[in-house]
C-alpha positions in Angstrom: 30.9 -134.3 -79.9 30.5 -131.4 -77.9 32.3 -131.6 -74.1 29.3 -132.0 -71.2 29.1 -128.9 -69.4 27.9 -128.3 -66.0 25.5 -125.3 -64.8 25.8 -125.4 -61.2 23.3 -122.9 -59.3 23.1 -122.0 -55.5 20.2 -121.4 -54.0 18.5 -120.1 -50.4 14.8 -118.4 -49.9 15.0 -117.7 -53.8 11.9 -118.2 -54.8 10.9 -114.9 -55.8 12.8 -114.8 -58.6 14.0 -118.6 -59.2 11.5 -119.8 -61.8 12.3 -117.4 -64.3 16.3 -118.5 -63.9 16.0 -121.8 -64.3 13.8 -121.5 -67.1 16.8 -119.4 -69.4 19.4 -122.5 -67.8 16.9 -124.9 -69.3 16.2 -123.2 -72.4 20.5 -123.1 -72.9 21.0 -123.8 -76.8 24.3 -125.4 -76.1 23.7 -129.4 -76.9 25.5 -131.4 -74.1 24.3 -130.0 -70.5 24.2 -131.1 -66.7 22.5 -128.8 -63.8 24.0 -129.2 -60.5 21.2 -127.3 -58.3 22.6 -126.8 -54.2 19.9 -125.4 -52.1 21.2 -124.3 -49.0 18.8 -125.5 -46.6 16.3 -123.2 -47.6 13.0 -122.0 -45.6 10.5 -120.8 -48.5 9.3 -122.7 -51.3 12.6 -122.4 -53.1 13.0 -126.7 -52.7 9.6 -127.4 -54.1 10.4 -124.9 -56.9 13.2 -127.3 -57.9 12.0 -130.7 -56.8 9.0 -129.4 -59.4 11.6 -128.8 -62.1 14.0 -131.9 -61.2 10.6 -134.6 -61.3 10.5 -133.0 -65.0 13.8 -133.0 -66.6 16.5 -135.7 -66.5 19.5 -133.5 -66.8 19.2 -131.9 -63.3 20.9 -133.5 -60.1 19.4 -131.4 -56.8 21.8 -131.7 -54.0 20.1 -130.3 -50.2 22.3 -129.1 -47.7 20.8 -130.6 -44.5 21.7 -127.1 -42.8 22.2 -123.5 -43.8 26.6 -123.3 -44.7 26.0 -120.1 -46.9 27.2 -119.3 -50.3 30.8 -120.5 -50.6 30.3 -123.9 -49.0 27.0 -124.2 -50.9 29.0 -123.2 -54.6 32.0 -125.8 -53.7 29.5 -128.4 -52.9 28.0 -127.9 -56.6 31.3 -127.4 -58.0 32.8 -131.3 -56.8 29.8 -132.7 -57.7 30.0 -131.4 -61.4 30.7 -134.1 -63.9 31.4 -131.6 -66.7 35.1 -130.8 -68.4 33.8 -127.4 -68.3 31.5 -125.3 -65.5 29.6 -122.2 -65.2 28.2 -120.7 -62.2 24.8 -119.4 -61.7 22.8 -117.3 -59.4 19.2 -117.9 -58.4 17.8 -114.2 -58.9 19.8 -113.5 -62.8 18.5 -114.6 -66.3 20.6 -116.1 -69.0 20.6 -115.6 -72.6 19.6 -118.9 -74.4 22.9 -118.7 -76.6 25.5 -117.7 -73.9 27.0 -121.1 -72.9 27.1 -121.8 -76.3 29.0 -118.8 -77.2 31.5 -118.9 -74.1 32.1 -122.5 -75.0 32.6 -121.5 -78.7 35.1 -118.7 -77.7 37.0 -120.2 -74.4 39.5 -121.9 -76.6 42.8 -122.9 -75.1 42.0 -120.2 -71.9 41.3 -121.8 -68.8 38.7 -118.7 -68.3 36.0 -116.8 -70.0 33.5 -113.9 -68.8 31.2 -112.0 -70.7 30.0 -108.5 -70.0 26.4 -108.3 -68.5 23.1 -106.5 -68.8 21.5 -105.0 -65.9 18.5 -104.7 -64.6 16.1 -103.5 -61.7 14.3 -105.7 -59.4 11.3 -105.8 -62.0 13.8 -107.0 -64.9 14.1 -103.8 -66.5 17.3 -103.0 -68.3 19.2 -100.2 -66.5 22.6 -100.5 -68.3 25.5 -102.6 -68.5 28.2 -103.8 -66.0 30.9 -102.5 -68.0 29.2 -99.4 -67.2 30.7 -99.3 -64.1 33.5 -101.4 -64.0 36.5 -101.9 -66.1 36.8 -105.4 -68.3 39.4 -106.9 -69.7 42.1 -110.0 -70.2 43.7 -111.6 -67.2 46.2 -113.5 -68.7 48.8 -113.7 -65.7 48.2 -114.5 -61.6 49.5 -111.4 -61.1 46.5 -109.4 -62.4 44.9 -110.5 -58.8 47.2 -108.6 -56.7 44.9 -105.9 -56.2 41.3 -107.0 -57.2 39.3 -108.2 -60.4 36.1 -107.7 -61.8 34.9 -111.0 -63.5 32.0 -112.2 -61.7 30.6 -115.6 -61.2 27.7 -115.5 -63.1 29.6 -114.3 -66.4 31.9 -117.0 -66.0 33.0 -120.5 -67.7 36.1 -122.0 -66.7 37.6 -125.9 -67.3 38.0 -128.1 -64.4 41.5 -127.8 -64.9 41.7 -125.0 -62.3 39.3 -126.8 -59.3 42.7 -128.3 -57.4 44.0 -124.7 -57.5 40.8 -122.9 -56.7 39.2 -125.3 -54.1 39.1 -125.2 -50.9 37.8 -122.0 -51.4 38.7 -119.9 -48.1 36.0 -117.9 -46.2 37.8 -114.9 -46.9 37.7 -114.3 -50.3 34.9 -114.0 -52.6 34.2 -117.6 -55.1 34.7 -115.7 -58.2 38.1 -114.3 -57.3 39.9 -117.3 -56.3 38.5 -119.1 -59.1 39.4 -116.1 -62.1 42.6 -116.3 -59.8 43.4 -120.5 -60.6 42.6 -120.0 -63.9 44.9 -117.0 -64.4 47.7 -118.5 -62.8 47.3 -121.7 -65.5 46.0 -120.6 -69.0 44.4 -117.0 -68.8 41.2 -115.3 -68.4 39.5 -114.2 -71.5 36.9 -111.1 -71.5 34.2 -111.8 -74.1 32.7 -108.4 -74.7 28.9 -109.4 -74.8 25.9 -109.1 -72.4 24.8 -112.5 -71.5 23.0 -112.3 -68.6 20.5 -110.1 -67.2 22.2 -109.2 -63.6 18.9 -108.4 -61.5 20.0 -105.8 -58.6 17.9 -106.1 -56.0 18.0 -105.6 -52.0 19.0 -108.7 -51.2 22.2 -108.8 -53.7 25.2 -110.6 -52.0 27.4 -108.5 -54.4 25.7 -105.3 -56.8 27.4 -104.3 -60.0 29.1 -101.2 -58.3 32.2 -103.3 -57.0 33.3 -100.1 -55.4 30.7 -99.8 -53.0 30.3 -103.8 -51.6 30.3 -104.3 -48.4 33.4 -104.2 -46.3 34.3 -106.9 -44.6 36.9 -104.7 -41.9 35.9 -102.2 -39.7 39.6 -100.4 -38.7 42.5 -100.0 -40.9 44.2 -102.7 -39.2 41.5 -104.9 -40.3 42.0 -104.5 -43.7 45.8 -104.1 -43.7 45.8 -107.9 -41.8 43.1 -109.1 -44.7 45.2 -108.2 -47.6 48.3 -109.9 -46.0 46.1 -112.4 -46.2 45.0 -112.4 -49.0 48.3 -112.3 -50.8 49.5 -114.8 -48.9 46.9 -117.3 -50.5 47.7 -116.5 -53.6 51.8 -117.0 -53.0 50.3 -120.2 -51.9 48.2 -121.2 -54.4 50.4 -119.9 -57.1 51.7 -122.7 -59.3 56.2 -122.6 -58.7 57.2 -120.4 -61.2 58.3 -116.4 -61.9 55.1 -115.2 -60.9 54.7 -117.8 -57.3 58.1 -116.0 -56.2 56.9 -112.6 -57.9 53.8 -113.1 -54.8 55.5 -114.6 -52.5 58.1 -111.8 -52.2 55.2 -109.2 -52.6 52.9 -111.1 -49.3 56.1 -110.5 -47.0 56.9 -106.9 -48.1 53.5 -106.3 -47.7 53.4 -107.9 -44.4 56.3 -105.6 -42.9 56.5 -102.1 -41.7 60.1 -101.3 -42.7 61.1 -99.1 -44.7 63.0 -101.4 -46.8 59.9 -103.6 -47.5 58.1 -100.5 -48.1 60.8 -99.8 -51.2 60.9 -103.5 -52.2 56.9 -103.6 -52.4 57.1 -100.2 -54.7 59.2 -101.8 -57.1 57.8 -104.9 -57.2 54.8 -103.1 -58.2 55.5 -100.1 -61.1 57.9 -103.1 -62.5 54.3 -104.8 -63.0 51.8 -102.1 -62.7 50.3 -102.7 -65.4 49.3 -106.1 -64.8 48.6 -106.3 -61.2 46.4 -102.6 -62.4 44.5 -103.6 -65.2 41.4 -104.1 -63.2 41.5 -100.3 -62.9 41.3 -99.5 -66.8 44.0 -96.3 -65.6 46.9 -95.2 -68.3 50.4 -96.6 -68.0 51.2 -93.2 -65.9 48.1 -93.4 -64.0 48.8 -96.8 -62.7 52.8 -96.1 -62.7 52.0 -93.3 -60.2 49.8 -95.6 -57.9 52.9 -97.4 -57.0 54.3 -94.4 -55.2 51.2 -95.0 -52.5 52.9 -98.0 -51.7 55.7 -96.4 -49.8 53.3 -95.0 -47.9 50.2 -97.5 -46.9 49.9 -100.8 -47.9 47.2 -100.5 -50.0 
């Protein structure tokens, strides 16, 4: 018997583009399927849309926020109320392929993680290209290919509950995605499943666009973004299971965190001893990402 898995989708003022999404979750091939839909206390028709699609199909649960607690609250909300063993995220603007939870599910195996590649498209739906266009996929089999960023996004992923009591609460200063390819790295991997399953609409209103390199910056000095990535490092020292790699973290969030010159030498060995872990998000050569330790004696990032 096939494991029940759970498609949970946020949504707010989607209703441009909604019907069309939740018809490809519907029309999902896999056989044993819940739909957790979380509207976040949305102004437009976007609630009708769904009370429309709930009044017609048993398997969806719709959850309202009573008031507007954006995006991370609004996914966690979805994410605790999931029944399934296994969940996948979903946007409100994207379409699915009919076959790509039952694929993911067929290839996940004993990973805690999979993410496929996606298609993209322009705000009319027309194909433009393909994420890995842009962005360099591949395994994350260790926590410590988080260090310095990721690219599997939320709506290309499937992941088992196992890595929830890591991944939640999720913290306001990360994105969903990366603490949550994060948990599930630091258990049983992440796994890169090299097809297009979704159609990833850009469009104006994009919380995130398929060029990672040019998101939105959430710093506006140096100083900023120095104190975020202490930050950020610390959490995952924190949410790192004990182990190698917890210690591995933890030693790298307090070098990073310190000025001296020691710390600055610790933090550069720390890093080409791993590089090409903690740098496989970049797709460089062993030398190229060797080489990008030496920055680290330098800035922190």
């Amino acid at each position: 018997m096939s494991p029940l898995i759970s498609i949970v989708m946020a949504t707010y003022n989607g209703e441009k583009y909604l019907r069309e999404q939740v018809d490809s979750l519907l029309a999902q091939s896999y056989p044993s399927l819940e739909f957790v839909f979380v509207d976040d206390a949305s102004s437009d028709a976007t609630l009708a849309i769904l009370q429309e699609y709930v009044s017609r199909d048993p398997r969806i649960r719709l959850v309202v926020n009573p008031v507007n607690q954006g995006l991370l609250a609004t996914f966690e909300t979805g994410i605790r109320a999931a029944k399934g063993e296994i969940i996948a995220l979903a946007d409100q603007d994207d379409v699915w392929m009919s076959n790509k939870i039952s694929l993911l599910a067929g290839a996940i195996g004993s990973h805690s993680m999979i993410y496929a590649d996606s298609a993209l498209t322009d705000a009319a739906g027309a194909r433009t290209g393909k994420f890995s266009d842009r962005n360099h996929l591949c395994d994350y089999p260790t926590a410590l290919h988080y260090v310095f960023g990721t690219k599997a996004m939320g709506h290309a992923m499937l992941f088992k509950r196992e890595i929830i009591d890591i991944a939640l609460p999720f913290p306001d200063y990360v994105g969903h995605d990366y603490i949550l390819g994060f948990a599930a790295a630091a258990l049983n991997g992440v796994s890169y499943f090299p097809a297009t399953l979704v159609n990833y609409r850009q469009h104006s209103s994009n919380t995130m666009g398929a060029d990672l390199s040019k998101g939105k910056k959430n710093y506006n000095t140096r100083d900023e973004r120095n104190a975020r990535i202490i930050k950020r490092l610390t959490l995952l020292s924190d949410r790192c299971p004990a182990g190698d790699e917890r210690e591995i973290l933890l030693g790298l969030a307090q070098d990073f965190a310190s000025a001296g010159i020691a710390a600055r030498i610790r933090r550069f060995f720390t890093v080409a001893r791993h590089h090409r872990a903690m740098l496989a998000y970049k797709g460089k050569s062993a030398l190229g990402s060797f080489l990008y330790s030496f920055k680290l004696l330098f800035s922190i990032f």
